[in-house]
N, C-alpha and C positions, 0 to 999 in steps of 0.2 A: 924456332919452332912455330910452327902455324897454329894459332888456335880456331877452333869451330865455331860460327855462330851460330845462336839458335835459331832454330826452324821453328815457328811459333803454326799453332793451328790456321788461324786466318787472323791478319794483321792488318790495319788497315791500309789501304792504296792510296796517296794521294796524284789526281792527275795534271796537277800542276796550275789552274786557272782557278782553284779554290781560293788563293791568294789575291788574286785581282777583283773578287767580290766583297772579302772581308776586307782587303785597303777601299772600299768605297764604302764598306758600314765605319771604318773610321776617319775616312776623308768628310762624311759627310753628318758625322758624328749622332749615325743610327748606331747607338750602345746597345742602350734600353731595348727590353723584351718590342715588341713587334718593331712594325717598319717596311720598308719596300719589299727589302728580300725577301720576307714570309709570302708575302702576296705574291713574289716572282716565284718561289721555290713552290709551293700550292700549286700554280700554273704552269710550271714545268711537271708536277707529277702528275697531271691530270691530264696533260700534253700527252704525256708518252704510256700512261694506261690507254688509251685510245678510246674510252668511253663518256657517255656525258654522263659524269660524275663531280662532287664536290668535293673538295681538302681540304682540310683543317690538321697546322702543323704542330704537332702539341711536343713536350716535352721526351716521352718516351713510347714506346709501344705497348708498354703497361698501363701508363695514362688512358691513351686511346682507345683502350679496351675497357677501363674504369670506366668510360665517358660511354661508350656504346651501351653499357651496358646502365647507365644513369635514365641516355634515353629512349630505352626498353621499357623502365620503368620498374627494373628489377631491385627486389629491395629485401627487409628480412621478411621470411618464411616461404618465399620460394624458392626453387631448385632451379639452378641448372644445367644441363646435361654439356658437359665436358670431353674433349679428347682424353684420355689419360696418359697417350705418351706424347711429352711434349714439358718443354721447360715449367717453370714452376710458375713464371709472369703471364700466363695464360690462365694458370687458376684462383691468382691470388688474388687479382679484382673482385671474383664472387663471394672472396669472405670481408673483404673490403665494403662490400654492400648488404653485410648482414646475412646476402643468402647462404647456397647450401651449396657444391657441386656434386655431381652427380656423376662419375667417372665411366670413361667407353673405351674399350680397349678397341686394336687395331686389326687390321686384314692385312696377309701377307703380300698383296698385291702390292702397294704404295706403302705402307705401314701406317696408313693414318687410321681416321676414325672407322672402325667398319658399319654401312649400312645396316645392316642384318640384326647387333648387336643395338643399333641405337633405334631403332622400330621396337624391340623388345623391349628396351628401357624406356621408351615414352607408355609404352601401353601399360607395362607396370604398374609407374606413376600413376595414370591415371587411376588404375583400377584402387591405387590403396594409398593416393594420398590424393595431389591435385596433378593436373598438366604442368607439366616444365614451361618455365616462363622464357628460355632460351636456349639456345642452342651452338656453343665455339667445337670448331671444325680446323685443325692445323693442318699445312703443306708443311710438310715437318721434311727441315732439310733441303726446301724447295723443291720437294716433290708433288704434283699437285692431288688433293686427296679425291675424291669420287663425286664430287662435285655436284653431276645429273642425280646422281641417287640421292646422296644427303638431301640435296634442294625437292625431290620427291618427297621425301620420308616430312620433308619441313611441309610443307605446301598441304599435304597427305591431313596434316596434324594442329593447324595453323602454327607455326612457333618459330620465329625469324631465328635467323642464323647468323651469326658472326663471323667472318674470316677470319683466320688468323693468319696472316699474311706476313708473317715478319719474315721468317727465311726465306720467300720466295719470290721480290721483287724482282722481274725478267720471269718469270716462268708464264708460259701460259699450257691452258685446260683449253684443248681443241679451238685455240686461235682467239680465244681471250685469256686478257692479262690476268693472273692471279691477282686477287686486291677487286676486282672488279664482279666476284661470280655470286655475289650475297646481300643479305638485306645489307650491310655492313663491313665495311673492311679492315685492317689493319695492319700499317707498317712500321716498322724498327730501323733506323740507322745508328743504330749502338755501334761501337768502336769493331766488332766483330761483324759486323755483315756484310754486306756485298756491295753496298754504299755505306758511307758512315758521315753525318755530323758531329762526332763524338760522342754524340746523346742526343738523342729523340726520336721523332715517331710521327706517325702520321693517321687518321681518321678518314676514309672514304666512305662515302655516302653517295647512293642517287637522290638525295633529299637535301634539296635547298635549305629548307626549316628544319633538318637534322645538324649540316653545317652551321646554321647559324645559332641553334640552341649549344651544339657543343664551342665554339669561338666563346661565347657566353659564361658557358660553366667552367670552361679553362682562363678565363681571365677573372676569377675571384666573384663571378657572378654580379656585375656589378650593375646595378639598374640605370636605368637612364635619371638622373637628376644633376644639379650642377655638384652638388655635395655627394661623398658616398653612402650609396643607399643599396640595402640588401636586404631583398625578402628570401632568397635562397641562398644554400651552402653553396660555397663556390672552392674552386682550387686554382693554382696557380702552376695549371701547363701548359702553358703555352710556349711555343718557342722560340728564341731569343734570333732577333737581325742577324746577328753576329752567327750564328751557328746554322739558319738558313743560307746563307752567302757561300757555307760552306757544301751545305748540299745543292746548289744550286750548279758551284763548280765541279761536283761527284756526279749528276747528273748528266753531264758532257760526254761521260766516257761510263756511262752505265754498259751501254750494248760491249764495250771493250773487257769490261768485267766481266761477265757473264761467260761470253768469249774465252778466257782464259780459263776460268773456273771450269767450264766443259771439257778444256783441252786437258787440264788436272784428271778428271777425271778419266777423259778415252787413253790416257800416259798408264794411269794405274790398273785400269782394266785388261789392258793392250799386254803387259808385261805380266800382273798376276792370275789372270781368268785359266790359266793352264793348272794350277794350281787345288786340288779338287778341296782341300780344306776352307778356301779362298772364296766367296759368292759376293755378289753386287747386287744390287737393285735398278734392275732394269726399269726403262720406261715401257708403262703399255701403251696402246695406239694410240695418238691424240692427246699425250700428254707429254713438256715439253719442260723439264725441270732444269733450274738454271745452275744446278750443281752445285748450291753455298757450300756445302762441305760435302765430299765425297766419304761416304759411310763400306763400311766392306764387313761380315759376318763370318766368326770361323765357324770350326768344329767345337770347342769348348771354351769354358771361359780361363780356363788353365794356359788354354793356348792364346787366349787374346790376351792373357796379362802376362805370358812370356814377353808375345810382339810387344804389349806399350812398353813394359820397362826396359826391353831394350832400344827401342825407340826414348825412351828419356835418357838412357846410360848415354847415348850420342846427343844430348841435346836437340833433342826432338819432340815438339808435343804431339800429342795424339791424348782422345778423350775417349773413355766409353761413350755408347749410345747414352739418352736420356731417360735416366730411371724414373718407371712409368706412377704417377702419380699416385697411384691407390696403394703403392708402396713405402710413399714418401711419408715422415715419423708424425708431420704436419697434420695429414690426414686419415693417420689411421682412426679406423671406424666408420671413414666416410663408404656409403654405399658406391657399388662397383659391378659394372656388369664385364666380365673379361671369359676369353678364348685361350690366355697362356703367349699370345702373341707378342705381348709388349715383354713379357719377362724373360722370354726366351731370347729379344733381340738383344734388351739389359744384358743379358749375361754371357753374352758371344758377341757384340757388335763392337767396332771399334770408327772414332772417326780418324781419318785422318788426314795432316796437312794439306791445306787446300787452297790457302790464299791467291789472290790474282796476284799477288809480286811474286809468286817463286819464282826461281830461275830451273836452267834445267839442271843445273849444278846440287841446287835441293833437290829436285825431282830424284835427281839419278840418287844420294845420296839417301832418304828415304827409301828407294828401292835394293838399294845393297844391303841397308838391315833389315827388310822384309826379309828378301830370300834367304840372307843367312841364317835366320830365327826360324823359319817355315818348316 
């Protein structure tokens, strides 16, 4: 009798040459956190954003974010203003630093931050406490969010913005890289994304002296003396030789990635779009998402929890959308300015299998328990 293996949501891909970087972090016995590959892996991300920008490879993408937001200069008793659908490592930095978030619900165009909704919540602010001292902005799902308008409403208000750039490495917003559209950028190669080191992340900056103050504050902040010396709190994210070498050989075959996740995508569109209970998330003009997980919306959420658990009865993962922050137990009471958009996606959205290894063997087999469940 055959057994099934599992079809995991997104797994990661290795392309084969991430091997030949880590036998050189141990031929040449780079163990220890930095080392050549850091400085290689940095110059390959910054290679292939195609902008003059600076990297800094820190431990995770939640780091990155901590770090940006250190040098903002955000601290306790300020707010600041938040996507609210979007994982939880996007808002947890801000309580990490004593502030406050300030949650924004989405537009149904992209599902990210809506314009409209975060103009309304700065002006607020202002009127009845102080200006937001920041502003995180997610391509949630590698969809790129509204970019020209956000960076208005920012410019508008003065109040830099952050990328949140984790799912979206390969996407770009009208022929720029995501990671590249803000005062700030941020990426993930956690085990689940579309490259992976197994863990970390990454800090883009146009700022030399941003790069070098965060290298700084992710190595234990250690001053310049022959002894250690420390006038500030430092942390310890930075990321290890050894775990660069591997992004450096995930890097190779990034465009291959992307590549196939897109092909996941037009597979499931192609076979369910007939389907009227069935809707996607189109791209609009000029924006160029690199597919991390292919997300699809029913009619109810009766019927989206028929599909997952018949999708898990065959060993199949699949995830709800991301329950949007202002409802998560963490922050309730936190202020929230929302349209019903993210809760509606919460409660009808489903992700599902998307990894760049499927074959078409998984493909087809995910879509025989769609249809049948539908």
């Amino acid at each position: 009798m055959l057994t099934k293996t599992k079809i995991y949501l997104s797994s990661p891909h290795m392309g084969g040459s991430e091997q030949k970087f880590v036998q050189d972090a141990f031929d040449t016995n780079w163990i220890a956190p930095l080392g050549p590959h850091v400085d290689g892996f940095e110059r390959d991300i910054a290679s292939y954003l195609e902008s003059d920008v600076h990297v800094a490879a820190l431990s995770s993408g939640t780091a990155s974010i901590h770090i940006a937001l250190q040098l903002l200069g955000v601290g306790k008793g300020d707010e600041v203003l938040c996507q609210s659908f979007t994982f939880s490592a996007t808002a947890n930095p801000i309580m990490y630093q004593g502030a406050t978030p300030v949650f924004i619900d989405s537009e149904a165009t992209t599902w990210n931050m809506s314009p409209e909704l975060l103009e309304i919540a700065i002006n607020d602010r202002i009127n009845t406490y102080k200006k937001p001292k920041a502003i995180i902005a997610v391509h949630l799902y590698g969809m790129p969010y509204k970019a020209k308008e956000i960076n208005a409403i920012a410019k508008k208000y003065d109040i830099p913005v952050i990328e949140d750039s984790a799912e979206a490495l390969g996407s770009t917003y009208f022929g720029e890289k995501c990671g590249t559209l803000a005062d700030m950028g941020v990426l993930s190669f956690n085990g689940n994304k579309i490259i992976t080191t197994s863990g970390g992340g990454a800090l883009v900056t146009k700022s030399s002296q941003f790069k070098e103050r965060a290298v700084f504050l992710s190595t234990q902040a250690r001053d310049h003396a022959a002894h250690y010396e420390h006038s500030h709190v430092g942390y310890n994210y930075r990321m290890s030789n050894v775990l660069a070498g591997i992004g450096r050989g995930q890097m190779e075959v990034l465009n291959d990635r992307v590549k196939a996740r897109r092909n996941n995508y037009q597979f499931y569109k192609l076979h369910l779009s007939s389907y009227k209970s069935i809707s996607f998330l189109d791209e609009p003009q000029g924006f160029y998402s690199n597919r991390w997980l292919t997300c699809m919306t029913l009619d109810s959420y009766e019927q989206r929890e028929q599909l997952r658990l018949a999708l898990l009865e065959d060993d199949i993962e699949s995830r709800p959308l991301w329950k949007p922050m202002h409802m998560q137990p963490i922050f309730k009471g936190a202020l929230a300015f929302t349209n019903g958009t993210s809760e509606h996606l919460f409660d009808q959205g489903l992700c599902l299998p998307s990894g760049s290894n499927l074959t078409q063997h998984d493909l087809d087999r995910v879509l025989e328990i769609i249809t049948n469940t539908i």
